[in-house]
N, C-alpha and C positions, 0 to 999 in steps of 0.2 A: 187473541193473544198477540203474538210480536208479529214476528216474521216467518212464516210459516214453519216443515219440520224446524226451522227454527223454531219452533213447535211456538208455536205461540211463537214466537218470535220465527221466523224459522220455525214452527214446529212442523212442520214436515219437512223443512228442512232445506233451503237453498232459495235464495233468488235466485238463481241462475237463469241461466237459460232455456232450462229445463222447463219455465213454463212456457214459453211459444216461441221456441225458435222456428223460423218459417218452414214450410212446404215446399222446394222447388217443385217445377209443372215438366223440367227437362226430361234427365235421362232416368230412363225406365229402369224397374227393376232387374228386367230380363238384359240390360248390360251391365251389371255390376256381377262381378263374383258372388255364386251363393257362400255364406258361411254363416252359422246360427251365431246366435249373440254371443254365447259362452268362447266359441272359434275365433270371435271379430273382439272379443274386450282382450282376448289373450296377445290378440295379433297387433293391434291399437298399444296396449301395453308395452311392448316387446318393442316399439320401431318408435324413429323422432322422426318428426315431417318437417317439411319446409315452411316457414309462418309466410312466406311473400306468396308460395301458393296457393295455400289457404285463406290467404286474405280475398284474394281473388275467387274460391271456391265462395266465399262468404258471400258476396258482392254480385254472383252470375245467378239470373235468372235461371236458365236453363240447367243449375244446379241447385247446392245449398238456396240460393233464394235469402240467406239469412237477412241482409240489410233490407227486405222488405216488412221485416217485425220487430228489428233490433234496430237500438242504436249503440252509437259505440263512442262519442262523444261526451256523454254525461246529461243528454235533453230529452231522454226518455219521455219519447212523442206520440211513440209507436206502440202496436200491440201488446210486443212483449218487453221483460226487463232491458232495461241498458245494460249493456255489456260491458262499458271502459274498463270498470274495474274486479271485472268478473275472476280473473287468475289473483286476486290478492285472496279471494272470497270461499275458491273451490280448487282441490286438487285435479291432476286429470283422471283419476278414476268417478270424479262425480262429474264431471263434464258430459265424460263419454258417458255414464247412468242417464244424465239429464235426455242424451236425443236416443237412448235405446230403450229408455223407459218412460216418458216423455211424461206420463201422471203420476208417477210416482212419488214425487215429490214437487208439487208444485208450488211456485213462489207466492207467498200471501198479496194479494189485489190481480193476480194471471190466471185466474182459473174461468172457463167460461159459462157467460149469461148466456142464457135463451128466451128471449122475447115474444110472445104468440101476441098478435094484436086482435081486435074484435071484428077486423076484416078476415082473424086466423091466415093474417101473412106473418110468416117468421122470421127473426133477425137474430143474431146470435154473434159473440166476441166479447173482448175484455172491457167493463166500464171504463172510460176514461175520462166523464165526466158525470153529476148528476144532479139534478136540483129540483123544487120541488114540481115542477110543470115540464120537466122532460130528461132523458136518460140519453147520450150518445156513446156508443159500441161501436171498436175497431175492429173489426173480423180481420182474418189469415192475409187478405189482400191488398190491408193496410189503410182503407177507404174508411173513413168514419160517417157512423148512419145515427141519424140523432129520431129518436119516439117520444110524443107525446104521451107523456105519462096517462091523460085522459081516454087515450086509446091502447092501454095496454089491458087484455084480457087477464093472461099470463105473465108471470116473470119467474126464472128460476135461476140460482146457479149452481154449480159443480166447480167441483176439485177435478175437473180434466182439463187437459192443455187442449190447446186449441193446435198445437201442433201433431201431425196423426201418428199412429204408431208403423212401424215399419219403412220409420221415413230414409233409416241407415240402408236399406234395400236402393235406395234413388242414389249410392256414389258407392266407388268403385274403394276396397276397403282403403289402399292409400291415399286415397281423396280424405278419405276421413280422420285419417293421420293427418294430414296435412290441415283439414279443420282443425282441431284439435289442438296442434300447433301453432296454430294463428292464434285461438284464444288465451291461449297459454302464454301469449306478450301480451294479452290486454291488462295491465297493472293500471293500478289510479296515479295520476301525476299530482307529485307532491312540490310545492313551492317551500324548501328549506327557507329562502330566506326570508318568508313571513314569520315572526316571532309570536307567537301569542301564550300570556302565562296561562296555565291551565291546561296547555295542549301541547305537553311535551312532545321532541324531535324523538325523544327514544326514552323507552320506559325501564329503567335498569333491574336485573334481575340481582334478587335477596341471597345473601350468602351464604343461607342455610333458606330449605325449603318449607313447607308447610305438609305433614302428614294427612293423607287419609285414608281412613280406616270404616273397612264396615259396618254399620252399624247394625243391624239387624241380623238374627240368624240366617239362615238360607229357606228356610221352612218358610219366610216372608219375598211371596211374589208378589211384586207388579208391575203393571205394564205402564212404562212414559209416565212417570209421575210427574205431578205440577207443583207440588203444593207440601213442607211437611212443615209442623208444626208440635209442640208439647202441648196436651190438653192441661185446661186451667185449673188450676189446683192437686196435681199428681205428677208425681215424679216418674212415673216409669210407664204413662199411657200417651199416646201418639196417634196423631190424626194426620194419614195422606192422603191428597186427594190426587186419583188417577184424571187424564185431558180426558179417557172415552165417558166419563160421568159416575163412575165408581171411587165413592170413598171410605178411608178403610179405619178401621180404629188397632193399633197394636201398642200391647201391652207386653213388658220385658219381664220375666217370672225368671226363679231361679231354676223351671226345669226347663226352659224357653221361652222363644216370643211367641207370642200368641194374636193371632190375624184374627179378626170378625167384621163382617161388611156393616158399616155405619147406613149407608143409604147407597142404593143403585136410581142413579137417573141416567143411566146410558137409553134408555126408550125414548129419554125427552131431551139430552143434550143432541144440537148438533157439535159433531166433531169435524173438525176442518182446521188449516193450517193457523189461523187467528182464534178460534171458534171451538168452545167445550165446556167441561167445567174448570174453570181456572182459580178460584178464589173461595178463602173461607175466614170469618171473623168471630171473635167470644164476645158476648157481650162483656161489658166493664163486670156486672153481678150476675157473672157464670153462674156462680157456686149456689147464689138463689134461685137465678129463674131460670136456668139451665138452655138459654137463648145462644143459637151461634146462627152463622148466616152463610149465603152460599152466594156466589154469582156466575153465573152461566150462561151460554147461550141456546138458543131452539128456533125453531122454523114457525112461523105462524103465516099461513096464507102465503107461501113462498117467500117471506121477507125473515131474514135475518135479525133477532131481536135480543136484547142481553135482558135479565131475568134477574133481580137480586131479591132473595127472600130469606123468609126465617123460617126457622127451624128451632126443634128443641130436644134435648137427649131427655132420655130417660133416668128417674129418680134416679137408680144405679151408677149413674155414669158410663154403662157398658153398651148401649146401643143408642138408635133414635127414638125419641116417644111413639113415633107412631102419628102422630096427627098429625090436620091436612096442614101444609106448610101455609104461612102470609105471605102474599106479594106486598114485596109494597114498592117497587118500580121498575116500570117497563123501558126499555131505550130502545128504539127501533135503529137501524144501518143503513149508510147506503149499498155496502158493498160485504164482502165478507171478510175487507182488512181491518185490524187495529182496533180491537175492543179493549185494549187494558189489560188489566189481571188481579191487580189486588184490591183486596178492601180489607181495611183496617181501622181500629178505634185508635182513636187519639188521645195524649193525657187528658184533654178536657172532655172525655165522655162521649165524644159524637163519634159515627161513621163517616169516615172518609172512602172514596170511592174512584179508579181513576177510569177512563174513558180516552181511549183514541179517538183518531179525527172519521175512522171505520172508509177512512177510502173513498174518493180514487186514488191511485198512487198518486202523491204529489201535491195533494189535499189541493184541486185546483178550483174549487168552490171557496175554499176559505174557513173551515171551519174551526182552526185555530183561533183566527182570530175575531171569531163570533161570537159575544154573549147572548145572542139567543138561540142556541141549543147548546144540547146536552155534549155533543162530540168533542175532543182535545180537549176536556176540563178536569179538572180533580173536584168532586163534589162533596158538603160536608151536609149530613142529615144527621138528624133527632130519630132514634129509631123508638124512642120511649114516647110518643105523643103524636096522634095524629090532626091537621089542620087544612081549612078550604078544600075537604075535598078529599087531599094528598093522601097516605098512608103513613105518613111520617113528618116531620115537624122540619121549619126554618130555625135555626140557631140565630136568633138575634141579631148577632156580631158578622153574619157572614158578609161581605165589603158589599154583595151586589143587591142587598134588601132598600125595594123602595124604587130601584133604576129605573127608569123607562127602558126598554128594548132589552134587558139583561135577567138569567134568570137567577131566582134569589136562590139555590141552591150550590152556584157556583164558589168555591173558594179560591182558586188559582184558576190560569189557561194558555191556553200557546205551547201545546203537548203535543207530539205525534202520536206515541208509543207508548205512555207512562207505564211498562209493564209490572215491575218488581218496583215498592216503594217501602218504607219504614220509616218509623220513631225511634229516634234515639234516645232509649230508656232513660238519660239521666238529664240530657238538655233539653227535649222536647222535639228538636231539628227534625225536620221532614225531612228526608234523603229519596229524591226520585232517580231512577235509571230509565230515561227516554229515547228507544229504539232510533235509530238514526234514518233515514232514507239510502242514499246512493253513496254518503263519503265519509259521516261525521256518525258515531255515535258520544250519549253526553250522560254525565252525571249530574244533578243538580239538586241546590237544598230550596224549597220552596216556603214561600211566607205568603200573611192573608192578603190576596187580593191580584198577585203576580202576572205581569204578561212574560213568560217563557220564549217567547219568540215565531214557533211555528206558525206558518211555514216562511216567516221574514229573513228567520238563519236556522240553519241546521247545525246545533254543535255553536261553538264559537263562530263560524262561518255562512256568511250572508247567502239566501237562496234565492229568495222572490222579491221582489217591491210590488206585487201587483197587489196586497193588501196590506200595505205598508201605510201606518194612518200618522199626519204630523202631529210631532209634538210627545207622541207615542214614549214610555219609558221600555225597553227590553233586558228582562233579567240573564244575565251570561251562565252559564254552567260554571260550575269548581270545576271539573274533569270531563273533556273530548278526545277525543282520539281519531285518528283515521284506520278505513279498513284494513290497511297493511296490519294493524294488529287484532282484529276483531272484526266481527259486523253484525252483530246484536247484541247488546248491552245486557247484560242481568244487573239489574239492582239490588244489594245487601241490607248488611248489618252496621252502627256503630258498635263494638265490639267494646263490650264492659262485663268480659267475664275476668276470672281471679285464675284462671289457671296458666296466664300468657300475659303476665304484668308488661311485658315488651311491646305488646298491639293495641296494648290499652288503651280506647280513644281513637285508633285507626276506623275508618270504611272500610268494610270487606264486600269487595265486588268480583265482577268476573263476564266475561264472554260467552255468547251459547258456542258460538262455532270456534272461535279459534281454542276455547277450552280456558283459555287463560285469566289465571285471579289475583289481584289486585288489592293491595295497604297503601291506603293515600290519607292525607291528615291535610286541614284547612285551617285559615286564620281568614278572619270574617270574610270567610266565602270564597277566598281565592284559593287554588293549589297551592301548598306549603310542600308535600312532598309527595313521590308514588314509587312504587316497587311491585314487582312481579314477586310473587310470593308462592308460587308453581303450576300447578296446571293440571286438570282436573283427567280423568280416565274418561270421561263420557261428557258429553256436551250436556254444558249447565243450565237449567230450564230456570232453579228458582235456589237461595240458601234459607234456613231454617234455624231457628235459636229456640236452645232451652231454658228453662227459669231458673240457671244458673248463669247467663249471658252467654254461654257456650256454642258455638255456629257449625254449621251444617251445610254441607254439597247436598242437592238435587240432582241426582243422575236420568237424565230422561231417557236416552236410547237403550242404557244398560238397565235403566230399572231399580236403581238404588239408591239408598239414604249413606253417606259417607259423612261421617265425623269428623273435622276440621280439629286438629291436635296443634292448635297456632305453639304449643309450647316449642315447639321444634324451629319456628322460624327466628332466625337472625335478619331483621329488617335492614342491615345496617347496606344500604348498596354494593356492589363491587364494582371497582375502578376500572374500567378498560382500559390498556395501553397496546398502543399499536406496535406491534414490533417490527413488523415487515408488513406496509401496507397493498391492500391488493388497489387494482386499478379502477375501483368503482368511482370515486371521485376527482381523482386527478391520473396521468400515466404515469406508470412504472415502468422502468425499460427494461426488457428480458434480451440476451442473449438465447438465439434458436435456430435449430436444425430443421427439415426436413427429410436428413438424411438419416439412417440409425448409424450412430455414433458408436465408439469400441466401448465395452462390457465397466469400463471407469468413468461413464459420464457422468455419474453423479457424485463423485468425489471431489469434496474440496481443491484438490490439486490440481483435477483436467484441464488443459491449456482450451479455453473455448473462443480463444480470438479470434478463429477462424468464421467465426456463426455470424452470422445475421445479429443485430442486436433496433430492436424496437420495442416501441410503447405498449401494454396490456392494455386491455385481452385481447386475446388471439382468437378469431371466428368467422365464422361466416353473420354479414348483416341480418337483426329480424329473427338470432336464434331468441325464444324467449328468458328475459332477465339479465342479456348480456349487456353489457359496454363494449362491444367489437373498435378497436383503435388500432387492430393493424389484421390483414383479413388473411386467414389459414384456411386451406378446401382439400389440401393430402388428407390421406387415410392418417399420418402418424404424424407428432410432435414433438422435440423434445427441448427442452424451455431449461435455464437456468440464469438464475440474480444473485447477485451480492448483496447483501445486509449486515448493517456495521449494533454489535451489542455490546451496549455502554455495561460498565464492571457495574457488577448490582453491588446495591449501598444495605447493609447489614443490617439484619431488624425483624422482627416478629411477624411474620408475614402468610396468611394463605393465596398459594399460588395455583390456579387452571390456565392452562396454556391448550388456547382452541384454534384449531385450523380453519381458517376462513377462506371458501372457495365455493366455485361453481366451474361445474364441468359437463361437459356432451362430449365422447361419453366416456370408457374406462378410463381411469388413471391411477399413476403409483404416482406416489410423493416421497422424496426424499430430504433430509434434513442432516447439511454436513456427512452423505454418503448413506445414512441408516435409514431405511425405509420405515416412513412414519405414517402412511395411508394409502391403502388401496380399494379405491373405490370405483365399483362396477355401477353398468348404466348412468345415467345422467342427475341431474339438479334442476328445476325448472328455475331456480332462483342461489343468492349466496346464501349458505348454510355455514354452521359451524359446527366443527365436530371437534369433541374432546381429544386430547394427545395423551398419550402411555406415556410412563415413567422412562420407558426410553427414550421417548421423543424429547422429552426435556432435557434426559442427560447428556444429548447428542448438540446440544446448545456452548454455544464458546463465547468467552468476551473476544469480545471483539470481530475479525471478519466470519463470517458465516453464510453458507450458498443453500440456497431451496431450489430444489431440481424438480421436474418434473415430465412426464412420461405420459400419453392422451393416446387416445384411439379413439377414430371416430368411424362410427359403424353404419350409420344411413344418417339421411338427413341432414340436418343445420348441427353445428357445431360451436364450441366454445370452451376456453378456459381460461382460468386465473386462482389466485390464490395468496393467501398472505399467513400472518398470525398475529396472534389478537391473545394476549394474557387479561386474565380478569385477577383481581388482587384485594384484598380484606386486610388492609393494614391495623395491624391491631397496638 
């Protein structure tokens, strides 16, 4: 799949750090406070640390240890994942999950091997290279140990970190705070003023949102589904497929839905953060030979291997026939990341098939950009003929028949991730969604023959030259993005249903983890437009269309099929206009106390010439997501600006007016004297929060003062604030 619980992508769910943050060797258990995990997330929770000390907790052997598995740069060399941009990626409640449950969720290419050799000497750690005369694994201690493949008895791996459990026992609980807090500034650094089309600075949120809705009755359970789909030829029967190898058939009746198991291969999937059952396809003449197809993966000999076979339902159409399924191709791994996910027929009849580069992180073998294997390609097969051998037949047409060194099965390559792909029912267009690495994820429409880039660029943006060949053509994506908004791509639908004439023609996409979904439209291949069109209840594994063009949420953690009601959406953008800017980009100068001022300081009229008056934000250095430009360390603050509102110009207009601010930690907000927010504990970043009908009305032409009022309770500190109207001129 993808990225692990990013389930496939993530399907399990986090690169974090969580898969091998290091082991310090220092202080023991018996000097940290005891307190059970349940006492240590409430208390972690509850308090802000110091990032300058936690950097250093990061960095000390005789503690955390973490820079001996981490890196924090973005050259993830090490063990475990890179960290730079770890706080765009995870809140702090999955942080702190990441080192108190350390397997729980482990990041797909971090889980560890074990190597027994024929001497039965053992070696064990995360692959971080492999080829086919030898394997090298980085253990806890950061040493890389390379084995000859010829000498390996054994090989296994597991979904466990290689970091151990009970490693929060080795720091004292505000030590852990104060980790915690240090990660909690690791953001990805973004170069605004590189421009590239395709990879918008900010992706504008739609004026009206997109509904969804349940689909299924509640009598219909499943667990982490992958996969839904309309069976061919019925209007009211449905095929999910579950990642643990359970797939289901449900039928919509007028006394209810009605669940029956289609086939269980949960005995022969393996299930792991890339790795399940993730794919199912109809043949083109369902409705004759009643052929659909599966791809999966299983263990064979301790190697990881993907599985695509056929399958046939029964006369009825209500279950599987029963007989023994066809292979008809095997794809071995080197590791257990990045298998792909879908397979799907094409107008012309054949299966396509997509295939990741299956790891190491970072693909440092190359197999992007190898035509001799199967890894990082999208493959087109004959499933109706078989030839030399094969199970299945060469398409004529496909670019690489004939090659020397290239196999004739390939139709495109230069894939990391290809998880979610589609045809667009009325142009043909292949739409891929390719998992990103450490910064970019991308959308991309693919044609015969294609070099996509990996691992040359990630995304619109350059990664390696180390198999970088001249002369070389590389196809760009329509749409990247960086992980500030996302960091696993789900690939969609072109959207040619009848009941949302307004998305006609849009991509519907969307993010596993940040939730977030996506109407973007292209003119030969480049971005034309994109909108955020709202955001999903549960992280999006896959979307689904029925034979109506009608689209579908896959909800993985919650277990559901949601109905995308695109009639609700108003694609048209809304305008941000700044009204009072906060000090993220440039200073705004505040008027401020430390002293508590008399019971009218937040009224337009209070005489403040006496105060202090400097640049935003107000903080201490290193709190995370701040711009600190002038440094505040009191327990209290009380801050007020002027801001000049030009007479608004008359006209048909919808207006949201959102407070734009970050704060450590309580604050009230006032607007022209009327308190318009009161918000407890902190922000690890700026947020925007809606404004009441009174906060509006509390608004004047002309001068107008934003007051505000901080309390800071432990730790690092911070605040700033502005507003920000959004506007649907109509």
């Amino acid at each position: 799949m993808r990225k692990t619980d990013r389930i496939l992508r993530v399907v399990a769910g986090l690169v974090l750090l969580v898969t091998v943050v290091c082991h310090g060797q220092g202080t023991s258990a018996t000097n940290a406070v005891p307190m059970d995990k349940a006492a240590l997330t409430e208390f972690v929770l509850a308090h802000q640390g110091d990032p300058a000390r936690g950097q250093q907790i990061f960095a000390d052997e005789t503690k955390a240890a973490c820079s001996r598995c981490h890196t924090t740069d973005g050259r993830g060399v090490k063990a475990g994942p890179d960290l730079s941009a770890i706080a765009d990626k995870f809140p702090r409640r999955e942080l702190l999950r990441a080192i108190l449950e350390p397997s729980a969720a482990v990041a797909v290419g971090y889980g560890t091997t074990v190597v027994t050799t024929r001497d039965d000497e053992e070696a064990q750690g995360v692959i971080k290279q492999a080829t086919a005369s030898w394997l090298e694994l980085v253990g806890g201690d950061g040493r890389p140990v390379r084995v000859a493949m010829a000498d390996i008895k054994e090989q296994r791996t597991t979904d466990v970190s290689l970091m151990p459990a009970g490693y929060e026992t080795t720091l004292q609980p505000s030590e852990l705070v104060d980790l915690i807090a240090y990660l909690e500034t690791l953001h990805q650094p973004i170069d605004l003023r590189t421009r590239i089309q395709g990879m918008p600075e900010r992706i504008p949120q739609a004026v009206r949102s997109v509904e969804l809705q349940s689909y299924f009755d509640r009598g219909v359970q499943l667990n982490h589904p992958v996969w839904f789909s309309a069976l061919p030829g019925f209007t009211n029967r449905y095929v999910v497929l579950e990642h643990g190898g359970k797939s289901w058939l449900v039928e919509r009746t007028h006394s209810g839905d009605e669940q029956t198991l289609l086939v269980d291969l949960s005995s022969q999937v393996r299930v792991g953060g890339a790795t399940g059952l993730l794919g199912i396809a109809f043949h083109p003449k369902f409705a004759e030979n009643r052929n659909y197809y599966l791809k999966y993966q299983l263990l064979r000999s301790s190697q990881i291997v993907t599985h695509l076979i056929e399958r046939q339902f029964a006369a009825d159409f209500k279950s599987d026939a029963g007989v023994p399924p066809r292979l008809l191709l095997e794809i071995g791994s080197v590791t257990q990341d990045h298998h792909g996910g879908t397979i799907e027929f094409g107008p012309d009849g054949f299966l396509y098939l997509g295939m990741g580069d299956t790891g190491p992180q970072r693909d440092p073998q190359g197999h992007g950009q190898d035509l001799g294997v199967f890894w990082s390609k999208i493959l087109r097969l004959d499933v109706d003929r078989a030839e030399n051998g094969r199970a299945y037949g060469i398409p004529k047409d496909n670019p690489f028949v004939g090659r020397t060194n290239a196999l004739p099965e390939i139709w495109a390559y230069g894939f990391r991730e290809p998880w979610r792909f589609s045809f667009d029912s009325l142009t043909g267009d292949l739409w891929v969604g390719d998992v990103g690495q450490d910064r970019v994820e991308e959308v991309t429409m693919v044609r015969r023959g294609e070099n996509h880039g990996w691992n040359i660029f990630e995304g619109h943006t350059p990664f390696s030259d180390q198999y970088r060949r001249p002369g070389e053509s590389y196809v760009a994506p329509v749409f990247s993005y960086w992980h500030r908004d996302g960091v696993s791509v789900t690939g969609g639908y072109v959207y040619r249903g009848r009941r949302a004439p307004q998305i006609y023609g849009r991509y519907i996409c969307g993010d596993f983890e940040s939730r977030r979904l996506w109407a973007l439209t292209q003119t030969n291949r480049l971005l034309s437009s994109i909108v955020e069109i709202g955001q999903a209840p549960t992280r999006v594994v896959s979307f689904g269309q029925d034979h109506e063009g009608e689209l579908y949420v896959v909800g993985y953690d919650a277990g559901m099929i949601y109905r995308m009601n695109l009639a609700t959406v108003d694609p048209t953008p809304r305008e941000a206009i700044v009204i009072a800017a906060t000090s993220e980009q440039n200073p705004v100068l505040w008027r401020y106390s430390l002293e508590a001022p008399t019971n009218a300081w937040m009224n337009p009229e209070f005489d403040d010439s006496g105060w202090a008056l400097s640049p935003g934000g107000f903080g201490s250095p290193g709190t995370p997501g701040a711009v600190v430009r002038t440094e505040w360390r009191a327990r209290d603050i009380w801050l007020r600006r002027v801001f000049t509102l030009a007479k608004e110009t008359p006209g048909t207009e919808e207006r949201v007016l959102m407070l734009r601010m970050h704060h450590d930690e309580d604050a009230e907000v006032f607007l022209n004297g009327v308190q318009v927010a009161r918000e407890p504990r902190w922000t690890t970043g700026y947020v925007e929060l809606p404004l009441a009908s009174t906060a509006v009305g509390a608004l004047r032409n002309g001068r107008n003062v934003l007051a505000i009022h901080c309390r800071q309770n432990n730790g690092g500190q911070y605040v700033d604030a502005g507003l920000v109207e959004y506007v649907h001129r109509q």
